[in-house]
C-alpha positions as CSV (number, residue, x, y, z in Angstrom):
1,X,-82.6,42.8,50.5
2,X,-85.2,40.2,50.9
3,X,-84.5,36.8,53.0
4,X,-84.7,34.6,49.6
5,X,-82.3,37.0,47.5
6,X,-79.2,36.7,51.1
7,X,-80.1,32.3,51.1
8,X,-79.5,32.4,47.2
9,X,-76.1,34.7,47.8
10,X,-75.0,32.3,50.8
11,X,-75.5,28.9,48.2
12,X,-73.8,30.5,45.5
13,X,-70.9,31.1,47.7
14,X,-71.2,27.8,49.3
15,X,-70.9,25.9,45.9
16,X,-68.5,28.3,44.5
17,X,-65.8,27.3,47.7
18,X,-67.2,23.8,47.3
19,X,-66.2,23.3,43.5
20,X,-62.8,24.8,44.2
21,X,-61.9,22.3,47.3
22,X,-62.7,19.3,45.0
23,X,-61.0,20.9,41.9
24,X,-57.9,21.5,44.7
25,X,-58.5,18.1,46.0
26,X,-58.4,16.7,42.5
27,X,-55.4,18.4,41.4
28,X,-53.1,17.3,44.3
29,X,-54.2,13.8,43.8
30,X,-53.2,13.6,39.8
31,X,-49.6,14.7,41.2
32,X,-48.9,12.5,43.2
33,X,-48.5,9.5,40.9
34,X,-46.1,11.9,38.8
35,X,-43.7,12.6,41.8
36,X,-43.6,8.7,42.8
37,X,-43.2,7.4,39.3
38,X,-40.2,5.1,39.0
39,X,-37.1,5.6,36.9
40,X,-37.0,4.3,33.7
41,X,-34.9,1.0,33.6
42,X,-31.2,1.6,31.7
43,X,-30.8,0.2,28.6
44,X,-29.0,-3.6,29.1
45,X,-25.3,-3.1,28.2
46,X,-23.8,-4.6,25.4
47,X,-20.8,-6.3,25.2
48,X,-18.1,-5.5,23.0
49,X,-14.4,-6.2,21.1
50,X,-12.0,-4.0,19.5
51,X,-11.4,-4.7,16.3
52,X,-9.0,-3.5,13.8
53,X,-10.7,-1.8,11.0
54,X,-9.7,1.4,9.0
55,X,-9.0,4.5,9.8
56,X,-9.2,6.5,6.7
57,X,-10.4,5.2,3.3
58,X,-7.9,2.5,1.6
59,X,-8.1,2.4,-2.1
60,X,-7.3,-0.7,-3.9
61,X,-3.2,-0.9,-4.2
62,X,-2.6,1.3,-1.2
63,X,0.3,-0.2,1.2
64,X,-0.9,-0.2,4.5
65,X,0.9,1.5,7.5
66,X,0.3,2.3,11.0
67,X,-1.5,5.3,10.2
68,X,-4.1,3.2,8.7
69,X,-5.5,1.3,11.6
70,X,-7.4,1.5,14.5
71,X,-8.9,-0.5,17.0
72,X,-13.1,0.0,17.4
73,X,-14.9,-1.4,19.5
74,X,-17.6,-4.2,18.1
75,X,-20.9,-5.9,19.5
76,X,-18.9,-9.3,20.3
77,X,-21.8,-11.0,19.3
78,X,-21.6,-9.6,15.7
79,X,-18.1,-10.1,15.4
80,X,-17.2,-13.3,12.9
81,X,-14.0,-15.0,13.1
82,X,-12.7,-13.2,9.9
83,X,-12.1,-10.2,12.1
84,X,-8.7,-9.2,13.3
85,X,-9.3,-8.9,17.5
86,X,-7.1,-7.1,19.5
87,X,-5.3,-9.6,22.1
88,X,-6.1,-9.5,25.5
89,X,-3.1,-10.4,27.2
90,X,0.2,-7.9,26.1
91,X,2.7,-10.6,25.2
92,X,0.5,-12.2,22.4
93,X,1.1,-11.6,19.2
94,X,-0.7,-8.1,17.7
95,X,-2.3,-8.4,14.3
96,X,-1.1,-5.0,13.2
97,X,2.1,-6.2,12.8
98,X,0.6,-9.0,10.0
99,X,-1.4,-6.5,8.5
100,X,1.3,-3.5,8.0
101,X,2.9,-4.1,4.6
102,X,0.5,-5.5,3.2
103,X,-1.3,-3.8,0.1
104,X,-4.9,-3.9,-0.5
105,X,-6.8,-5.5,-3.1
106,X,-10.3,-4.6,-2.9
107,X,-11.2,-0.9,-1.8
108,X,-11.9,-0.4,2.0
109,X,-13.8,2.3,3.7
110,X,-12.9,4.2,6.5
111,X,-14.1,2.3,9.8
112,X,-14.9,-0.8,7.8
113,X,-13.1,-4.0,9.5
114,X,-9.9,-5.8,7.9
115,X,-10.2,-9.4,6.8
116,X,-7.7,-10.9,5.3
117,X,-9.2,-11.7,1.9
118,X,-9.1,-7.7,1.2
119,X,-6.1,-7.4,1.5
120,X,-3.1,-9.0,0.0
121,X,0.3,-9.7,2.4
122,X,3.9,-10.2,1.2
123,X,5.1,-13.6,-1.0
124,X,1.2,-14.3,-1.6
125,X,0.6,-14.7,-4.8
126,X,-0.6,-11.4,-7.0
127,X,1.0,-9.0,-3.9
128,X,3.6,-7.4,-6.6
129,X,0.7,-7.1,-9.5
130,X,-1.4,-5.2,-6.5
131,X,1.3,-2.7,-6.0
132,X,1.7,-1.5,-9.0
133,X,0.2,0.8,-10.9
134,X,-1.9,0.4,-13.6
135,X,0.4,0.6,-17.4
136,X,3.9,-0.3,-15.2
137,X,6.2,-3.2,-14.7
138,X,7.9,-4.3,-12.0
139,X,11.8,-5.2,-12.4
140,X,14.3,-5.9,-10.0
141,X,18.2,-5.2,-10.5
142,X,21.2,-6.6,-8.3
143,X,23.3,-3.9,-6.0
144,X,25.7,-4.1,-3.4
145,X,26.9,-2.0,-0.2
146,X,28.0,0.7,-2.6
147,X,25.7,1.0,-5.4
148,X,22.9,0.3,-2.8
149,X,23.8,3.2,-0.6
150,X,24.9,1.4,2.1
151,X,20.9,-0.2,2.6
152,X,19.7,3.5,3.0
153,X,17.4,3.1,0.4
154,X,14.2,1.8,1.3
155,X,10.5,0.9,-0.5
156,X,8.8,4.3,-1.6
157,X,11.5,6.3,-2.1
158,X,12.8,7.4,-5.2
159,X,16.1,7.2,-7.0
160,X,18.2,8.1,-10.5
161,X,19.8,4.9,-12.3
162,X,23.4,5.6,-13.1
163,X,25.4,3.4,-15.6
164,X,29.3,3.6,-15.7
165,X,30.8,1.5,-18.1
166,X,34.0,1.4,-20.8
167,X,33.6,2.9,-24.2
168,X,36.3,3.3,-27.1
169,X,36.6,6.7,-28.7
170,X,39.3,7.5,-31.0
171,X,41.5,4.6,-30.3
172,X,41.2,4.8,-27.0
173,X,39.7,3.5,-23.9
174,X,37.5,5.9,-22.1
175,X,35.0,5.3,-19.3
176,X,32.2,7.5,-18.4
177,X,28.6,7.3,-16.3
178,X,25.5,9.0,-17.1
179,X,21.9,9.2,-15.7
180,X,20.1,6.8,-18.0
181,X,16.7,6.9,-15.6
182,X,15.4,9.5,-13.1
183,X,12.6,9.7,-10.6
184,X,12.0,6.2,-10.3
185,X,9.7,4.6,-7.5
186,X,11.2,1.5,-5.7
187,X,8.3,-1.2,-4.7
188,X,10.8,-3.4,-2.4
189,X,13.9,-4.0,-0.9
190,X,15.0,-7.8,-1.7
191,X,11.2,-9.4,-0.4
192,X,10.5,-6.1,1.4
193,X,7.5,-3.7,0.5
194,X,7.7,-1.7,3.6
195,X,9.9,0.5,5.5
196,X,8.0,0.4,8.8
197,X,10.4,-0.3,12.0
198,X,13.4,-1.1,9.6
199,X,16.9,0.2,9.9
200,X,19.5,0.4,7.2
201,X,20.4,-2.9,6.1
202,X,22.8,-4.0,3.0
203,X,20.3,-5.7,0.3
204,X,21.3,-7.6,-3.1
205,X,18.4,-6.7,-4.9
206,X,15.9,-3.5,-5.6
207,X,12.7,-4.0,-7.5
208,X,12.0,-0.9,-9.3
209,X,8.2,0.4,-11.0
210,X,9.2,1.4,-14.9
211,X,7.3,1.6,-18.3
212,X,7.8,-1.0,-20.7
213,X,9.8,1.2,-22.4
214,X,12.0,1.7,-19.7
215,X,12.0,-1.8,-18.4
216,X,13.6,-2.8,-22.0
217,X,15.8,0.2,-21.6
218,X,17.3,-1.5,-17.8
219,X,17.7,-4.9,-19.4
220,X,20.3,-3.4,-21.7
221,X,21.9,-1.4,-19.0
222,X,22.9,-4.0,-17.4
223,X,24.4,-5.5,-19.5
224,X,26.7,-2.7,-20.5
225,X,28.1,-1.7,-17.1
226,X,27.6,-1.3,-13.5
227,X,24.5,0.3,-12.3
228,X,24.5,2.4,-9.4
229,X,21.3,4.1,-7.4
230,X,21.3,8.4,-6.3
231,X,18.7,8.6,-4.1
232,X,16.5,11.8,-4.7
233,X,15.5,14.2,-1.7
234,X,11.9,13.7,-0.3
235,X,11.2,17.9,-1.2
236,X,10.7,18.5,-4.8
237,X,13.0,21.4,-6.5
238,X,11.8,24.0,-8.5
239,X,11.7,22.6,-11.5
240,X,9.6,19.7,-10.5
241,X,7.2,22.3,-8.3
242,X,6.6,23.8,-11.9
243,X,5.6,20.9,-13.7
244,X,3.3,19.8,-11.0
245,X,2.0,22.5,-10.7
246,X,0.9,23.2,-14.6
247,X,-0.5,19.1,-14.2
248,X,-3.9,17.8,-13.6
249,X,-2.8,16.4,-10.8
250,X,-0.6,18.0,-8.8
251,X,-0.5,15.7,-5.8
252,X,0.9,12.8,-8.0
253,X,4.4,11.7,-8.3
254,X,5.8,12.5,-11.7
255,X,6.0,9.7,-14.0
256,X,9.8,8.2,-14.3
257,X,12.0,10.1,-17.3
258,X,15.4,9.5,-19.2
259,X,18.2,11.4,-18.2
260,X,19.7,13.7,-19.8
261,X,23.4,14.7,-18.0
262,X,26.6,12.7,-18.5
263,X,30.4,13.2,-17.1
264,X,33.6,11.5,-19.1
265,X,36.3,10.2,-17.2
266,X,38.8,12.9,-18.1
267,X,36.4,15.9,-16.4
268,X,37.0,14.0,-12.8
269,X,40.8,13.5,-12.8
270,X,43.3,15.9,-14.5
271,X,45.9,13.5,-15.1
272,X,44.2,11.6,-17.8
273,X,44.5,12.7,-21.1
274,X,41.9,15.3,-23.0
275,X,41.5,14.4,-26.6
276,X,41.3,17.7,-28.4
277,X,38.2,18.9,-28.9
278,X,39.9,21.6,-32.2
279,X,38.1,20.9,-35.5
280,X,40.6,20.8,-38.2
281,X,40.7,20.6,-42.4
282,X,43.0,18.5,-43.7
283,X,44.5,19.0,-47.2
284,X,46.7,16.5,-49.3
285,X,49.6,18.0,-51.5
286,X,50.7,15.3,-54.1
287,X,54.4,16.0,-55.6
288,X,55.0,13.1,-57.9
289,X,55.1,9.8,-56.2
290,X,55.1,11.4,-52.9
291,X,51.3,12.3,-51.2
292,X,51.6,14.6,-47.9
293,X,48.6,15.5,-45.3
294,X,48.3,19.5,-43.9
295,X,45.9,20.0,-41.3
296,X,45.1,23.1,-40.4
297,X,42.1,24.9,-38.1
298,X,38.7,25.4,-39.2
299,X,37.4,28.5,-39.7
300,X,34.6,29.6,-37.4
């Protein structure tokens, strides 16, 4: 190998190691700014309230409970005094206990905030026309201690009507009760439309969700004879499981119905008398002047 052809080899060597030590050198330097680079800064924290809102969706009419409402926590400078804030301190006064009872009047959404001009609270005016349902009345009756249930009767629940009262048959004075209205929905206890934290408690009057029909029918009751409440079990018997069942809606309550069952007086106590329930003919014999009555059994 000639002199020239070794001093080329020994330059391309030389600028081969030179380009990598600057390459090298340039890398090192470009990572050095990446290992020293500063956090980023948090985000500044925001301040915020709990506030009462909903916790599942509230149609329009729906009676709110305890289940309904939660407290969520709002930017507190986006919360406007409509709001319902939960107290700081323990013995002031908690806004769930203003709001439970109360029914709504326009639809709220779940985690939207309650203000008081969606809802509708007890003895304002329209509460009772919020309650109920669309095509009902409301009517209230007057009970006592015993007719009442001794106050264990509260708003939601559902009772059969039962009139007692004097009627004349054959000359006689008889007295009987029957079930003139079943299944029907009580909307409040004297000026009560909820059953949250209430014990039993004697009331004087029960305001009761009927037809029109059946609102006429009450009227007359009660003017007949003494009307008395059964209360019916929360679990629905067979025949009721059938007919929701075959319904559209099978979740719903079913609609309030006339009775059908009645006792007499004389199938509770065995010393009154039993008028005779034998069907018999009767034939007159005339003999002259004289006019005589046979009775005797009908022929099946």
């Amino acid at each position: 190998m000639s002199v020239r052809n070794v001093i080329l080899v020994l330059a391309a060597i030389l600028m081969t190691a030179g380009t990598a030590l600057v390459a090298r050198t340039w890398i090192n330097n470009q990572r050095v700014p990446l290992a020293v680079a500063p956090a980023p800064a948090p985000p500044p924290k925001v301040e915020g309230t709990p506030v009462l809102v909903a916790a599942s969706d509230l149609p329009t009419g729906t009676l709110v409970q305890d289940k309904h409402l939660r407290w969520q926590m709002w930017p507190t400078d986006a919360v406007p005094e409509t709001y319902l804030v939960q107290p700081k301190k323990q013995d002031a006064p908690n806004p769930i206990q203003d709001v439970v009872g109360a029914v709504v009047r326009q639809g709220i959404t779940a985690g939207e905030p309650i203000t008081s001009g969606r809802i509708l609270k007890p003895g304002e005016r329209g509460f009772l026309a919020a309650v109920l349902r669309p095509g009902y009345r409301a009517m209230a009756i007057q009970v006592n201690a015993t007719s009442g249930i001794a106050g264990l009767v509260f708003p939601g629940d559902r009772v059969d009507l039962i009139l007692t009262h004097a009627i004349k048959r054959g000359g006689a004075n008889r007295r009987a009760s029957e079930t003139v209205l079943t299944n029907v929905r009580v909307l409040a206890i004297d000026q009560t439309v909820s059953n949250q934290k209430e014990g039993a408690r004697v009331f004087k009057n029960a305001t009761l969700e009927l037809t029109p029909k059946q609102a006429e029918m009450l009227a007359v009751v009660s003017e007949i004879g003494r009307i008395s409440l059964s209360l019916r079990a929360l679990l629905k018997d067979e025949a009721e499981l059938a007919s929701l069942a075959e319904s559209d809606n099978p979740l719903s309550e079913p609609d309030p119905a006339r009775g059908k069952t009645y006792t007499w007086d004389t199938e509770v106590s065995r010393l009154l008398w039993r008028p005779s329930n034998a069907r018999t003919d009767t034939v007159k014999i005339s003999r002259g002047n004289e006019v005589q009555e046979l009775k005797f059994p009908k022929r099946k």
